[in-house]
C-alpha positions in Angstrom: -9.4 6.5 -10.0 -6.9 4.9 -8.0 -3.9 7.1 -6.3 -1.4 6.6 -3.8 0.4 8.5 -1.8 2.0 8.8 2.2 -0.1 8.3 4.4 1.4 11.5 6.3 0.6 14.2 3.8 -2.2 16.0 4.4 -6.0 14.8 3.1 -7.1 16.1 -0.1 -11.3 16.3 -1.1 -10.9 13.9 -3.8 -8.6 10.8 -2.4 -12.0 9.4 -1.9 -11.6 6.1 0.3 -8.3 6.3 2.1 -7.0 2.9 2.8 -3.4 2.3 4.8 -1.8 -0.8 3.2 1.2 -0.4 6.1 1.5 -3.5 8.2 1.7 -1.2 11.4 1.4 2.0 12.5 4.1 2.1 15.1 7.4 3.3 15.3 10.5 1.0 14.2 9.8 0.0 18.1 7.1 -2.0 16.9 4.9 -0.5 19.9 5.2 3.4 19.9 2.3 4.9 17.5 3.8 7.3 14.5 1.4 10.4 15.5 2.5 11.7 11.9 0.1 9.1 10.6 -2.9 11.0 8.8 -6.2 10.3 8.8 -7.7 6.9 6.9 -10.7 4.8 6.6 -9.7 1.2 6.3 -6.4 -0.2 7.6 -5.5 -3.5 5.6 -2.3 -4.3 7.1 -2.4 -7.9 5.4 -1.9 -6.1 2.2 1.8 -4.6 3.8 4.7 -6.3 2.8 5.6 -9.0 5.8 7.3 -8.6 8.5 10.1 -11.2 7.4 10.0 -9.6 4.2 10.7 -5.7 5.6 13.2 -6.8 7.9 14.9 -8.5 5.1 14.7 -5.4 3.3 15.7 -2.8 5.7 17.9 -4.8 8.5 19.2 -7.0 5.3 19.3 -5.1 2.7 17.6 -7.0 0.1 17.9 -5.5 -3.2 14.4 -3.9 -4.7 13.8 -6.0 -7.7 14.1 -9.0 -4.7 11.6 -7.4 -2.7 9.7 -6.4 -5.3 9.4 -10.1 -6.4 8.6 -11.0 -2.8 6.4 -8.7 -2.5 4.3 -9.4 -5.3 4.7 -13.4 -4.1 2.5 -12.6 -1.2 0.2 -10.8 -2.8 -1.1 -13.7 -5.1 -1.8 -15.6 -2.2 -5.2 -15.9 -0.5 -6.9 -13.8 1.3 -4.4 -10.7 -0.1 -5.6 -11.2 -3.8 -9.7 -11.6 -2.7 -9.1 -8.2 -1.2 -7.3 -6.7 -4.2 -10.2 -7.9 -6.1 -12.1 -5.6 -3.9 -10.1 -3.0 -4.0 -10.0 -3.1 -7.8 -14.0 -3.0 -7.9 -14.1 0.1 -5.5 -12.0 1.6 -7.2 -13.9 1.6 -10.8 -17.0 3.3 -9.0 -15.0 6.0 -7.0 -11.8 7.4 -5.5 -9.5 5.1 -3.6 -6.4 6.4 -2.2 -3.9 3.6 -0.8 -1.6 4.7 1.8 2.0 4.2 3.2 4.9 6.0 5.0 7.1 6.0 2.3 7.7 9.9 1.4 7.5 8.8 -2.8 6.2 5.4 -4.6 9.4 4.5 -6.4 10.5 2.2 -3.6 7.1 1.9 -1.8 4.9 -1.6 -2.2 2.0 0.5 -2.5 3.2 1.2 -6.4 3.3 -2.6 -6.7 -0.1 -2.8 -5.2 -1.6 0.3 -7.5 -0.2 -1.7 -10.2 -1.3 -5.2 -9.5 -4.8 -3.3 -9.4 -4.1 -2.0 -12.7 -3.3 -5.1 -14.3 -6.4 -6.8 -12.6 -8.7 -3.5 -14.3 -6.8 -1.7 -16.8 -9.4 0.9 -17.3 -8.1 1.9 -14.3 -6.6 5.3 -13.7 -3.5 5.1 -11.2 -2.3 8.5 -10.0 1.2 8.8 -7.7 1.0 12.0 -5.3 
């Protein structure tokens, strides 16, 4: 099973493997820690959308479908789509939660990257909390 969900709402028994897939865990500062960040296991920041790319987002404001295209360009690059391979593997044998600050997944790349998963294994489960 594969879910996602923020990374600040609170641990659950069965997210199994918790992986952050944020490419920091600082304030907009780029230095301050968030302290609302949760507990995880693995931090995989290389699978977080780049920094050009989020400050085209958020100081640009590139359209989703752009960034979502974007996105996904980086993602089929090396060594982002080895590790999705992993992820997609672990994620057959037992829980794998991927993390992010976003509150919901509509606009979060951590949809994209549950679904990139999903189309690597399609017998995987993808569940949104």
């Amino acid at each position: 099973m594969l879910f996602t969900k923020s990374i600040i709402k609170e641990v659950e028994t069965d997210d199994g493997i918790r992986i952050s897939v944020m490419s920091r865990h600082t304030l907009n500062d780029g230095i301050t820690p968030d302290m609302r960040i949760k507990h995880y296991d693995m931090h995989i920041p290389i699978l977080g959308p780049s920094p050009k790319l989020i400050g085209d987002h958020y100081k640009r404001n590139l359209a989703w479908p752009q960034f979502e295209l974007w996105y996904l360009e980086e993602m089929n690059q090396e060594p982002q789509k080895s590790i999705i391979w992993f992820i997609c593997r672990l994620a057959i044998v037992q829980n794998v939660t991927l993390l992010c600050i976003e509150d919901t997944c509509e606009h979060c790349h951590r949809r994209l990257l549950a679904q990139l998963c999903k189309d690597i294994v399609p017998q995987l489960t993808i569940k949104h909390r």
